[in-house]
C-alpha positions as CSV (number, residue, x, y, z in Angstrom):
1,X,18.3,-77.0,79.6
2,X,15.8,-74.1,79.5
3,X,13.2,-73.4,82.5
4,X,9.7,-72.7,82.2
5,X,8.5,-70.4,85.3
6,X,4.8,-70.5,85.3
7,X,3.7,-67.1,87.7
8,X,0.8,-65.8,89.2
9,X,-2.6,-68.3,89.2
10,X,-0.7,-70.7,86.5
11,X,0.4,-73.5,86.6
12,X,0.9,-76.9,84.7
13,X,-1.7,-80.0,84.9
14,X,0.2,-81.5,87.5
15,X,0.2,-78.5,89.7
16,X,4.0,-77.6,89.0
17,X,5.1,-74.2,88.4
18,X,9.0,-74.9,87.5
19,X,9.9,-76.9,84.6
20,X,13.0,-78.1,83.1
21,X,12.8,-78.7,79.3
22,X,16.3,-80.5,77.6
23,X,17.2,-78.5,74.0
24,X,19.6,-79.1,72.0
25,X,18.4,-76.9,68.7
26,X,16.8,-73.5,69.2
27,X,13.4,-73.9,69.7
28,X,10.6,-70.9,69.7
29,X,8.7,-70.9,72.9
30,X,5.5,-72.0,71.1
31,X,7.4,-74.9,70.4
32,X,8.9,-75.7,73.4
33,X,5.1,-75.6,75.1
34,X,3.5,-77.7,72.8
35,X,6.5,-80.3,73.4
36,X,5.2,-80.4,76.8
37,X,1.7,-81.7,75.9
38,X,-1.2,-82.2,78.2
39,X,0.6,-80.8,80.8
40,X,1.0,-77.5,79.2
41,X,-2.1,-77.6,76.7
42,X,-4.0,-74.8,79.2
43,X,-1.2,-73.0,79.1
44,X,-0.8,-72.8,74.9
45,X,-4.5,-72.3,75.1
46,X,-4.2,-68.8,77.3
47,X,-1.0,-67.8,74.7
48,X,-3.5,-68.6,72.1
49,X,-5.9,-66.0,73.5
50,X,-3.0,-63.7,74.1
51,X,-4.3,-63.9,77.9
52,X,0.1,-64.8,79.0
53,X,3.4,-62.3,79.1
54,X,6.1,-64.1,77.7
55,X,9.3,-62.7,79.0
56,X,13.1,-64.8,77.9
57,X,16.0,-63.7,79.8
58,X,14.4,-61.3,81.8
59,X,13.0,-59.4,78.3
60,X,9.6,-59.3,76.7
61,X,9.0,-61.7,74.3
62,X,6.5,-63.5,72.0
63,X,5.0,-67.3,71.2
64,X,7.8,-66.9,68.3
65,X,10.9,-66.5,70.2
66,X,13.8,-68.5,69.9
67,X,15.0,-69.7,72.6
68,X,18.4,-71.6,73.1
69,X,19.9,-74.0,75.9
70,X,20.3,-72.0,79.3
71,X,17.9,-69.4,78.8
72,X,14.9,-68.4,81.4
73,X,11.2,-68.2,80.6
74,X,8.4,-66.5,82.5
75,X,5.0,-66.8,81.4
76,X,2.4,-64.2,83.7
77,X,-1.8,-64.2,83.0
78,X,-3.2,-61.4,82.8
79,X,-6.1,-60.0,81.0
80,X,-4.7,-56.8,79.6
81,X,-6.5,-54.3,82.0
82,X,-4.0,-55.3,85.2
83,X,-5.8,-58.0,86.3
84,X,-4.8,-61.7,86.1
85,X,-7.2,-62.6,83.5
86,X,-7.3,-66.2,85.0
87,X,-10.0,-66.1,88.2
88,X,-13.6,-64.6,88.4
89,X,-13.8,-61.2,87.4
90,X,-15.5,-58.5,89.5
91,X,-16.6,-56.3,87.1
């Protein structure tokens, strides 16, 4: 089992922020998302952008990651500036 955190202003489509994914292979962490489908599909879309810190185990990562049963994901917007990158901005 691997968890997905989603932190800050994301979350999934159906408003969770905690998800449970069952692997048995590893997996990268683009992957894994894109197993996820709609749910997730904003979520890949902000990675895309590069708009989302990827952190496994507590350690900076990338879309390309591999990730094995057990291990912890984070995924943070932000807009490289500090900011969140996800509401209105105010400059």
């Amino acid at each position: 089992m691997v968890t997905i955190t989603l932190m800050g202003q994301l979350q999934a489509a159906d408003g969770e922020r905690d998800l449970a994914c069952e692997v048995t292979d590893p997996i990268t962490v683009r992957q894994l998302i894109q197993r996820q489908g709609r749910n997730l599909r904003d979520i890949l879309q902000l990675m895309k952008e590069k708009k989302v810190l990827v952190t496994v185990n507590k350690r900076i990562a990338s879309m390309d990651t591999v990730v094995h049963d057990g291990d912890a994901i984070k995924l943070v917007g932000h807009d490289g500036t500090g900011g969140s990158g996800l509401g209105p901005s105010l400059i």
